[in-house]
N, C-alpha and C positions, 0 to 999 in steps of 0.2 A: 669195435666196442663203441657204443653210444654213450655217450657223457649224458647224466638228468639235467644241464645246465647248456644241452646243444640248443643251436637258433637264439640264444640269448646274451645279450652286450652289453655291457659295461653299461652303454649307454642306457638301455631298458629297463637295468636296477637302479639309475639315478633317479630317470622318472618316476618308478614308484615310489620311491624314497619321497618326492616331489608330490604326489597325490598323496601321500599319505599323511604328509602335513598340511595338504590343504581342505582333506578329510574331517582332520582334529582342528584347522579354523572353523571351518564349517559349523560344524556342530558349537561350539562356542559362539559361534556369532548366533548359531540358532538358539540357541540355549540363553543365552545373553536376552534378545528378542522379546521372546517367551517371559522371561522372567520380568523382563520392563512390562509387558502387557498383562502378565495374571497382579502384578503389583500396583498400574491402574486400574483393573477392570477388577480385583478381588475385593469381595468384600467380609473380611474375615481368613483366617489360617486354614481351613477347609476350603473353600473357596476359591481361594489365591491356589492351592495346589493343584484341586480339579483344573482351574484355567490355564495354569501352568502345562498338564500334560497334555489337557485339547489342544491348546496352540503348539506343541511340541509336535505331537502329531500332525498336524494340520500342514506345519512348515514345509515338515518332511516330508509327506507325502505329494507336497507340487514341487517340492524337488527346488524349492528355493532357498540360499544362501549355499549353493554348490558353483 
């Protein structure tokens, strides 16, 4: 009988355990980023949000603060 948890170690749940809080920094520090630059570059509560999600996207998409 084949176990759903064959080929995998103790060791390799910690790791993801470990990526996945560095996942949730990630995004916080991107989100943080973001948030500092649509608050200089906004000009207005409209504004401030559209530059909010461009630079949200923008982060993510060069795959920066991973």
């Amino acid at each position: 009988m084949i176990e759903p948890t064959a080929g995998r170690t103790s060791r390799t749940g910690a790791r993801a355990k470990t990526d996945h809080a560095g996942i949730t920094m990630s995004k916080l520090l991107r989100g943080a980023v973001a948030g500092v630059g649509a608050w200089k570059l906004g000009g207005g509560v409209i504004g401030t949000v559209l530059i909010f999600i461009l630079l949200w996207i923008v982060l993510g998409n060069f795959g920066m603060f991973q």
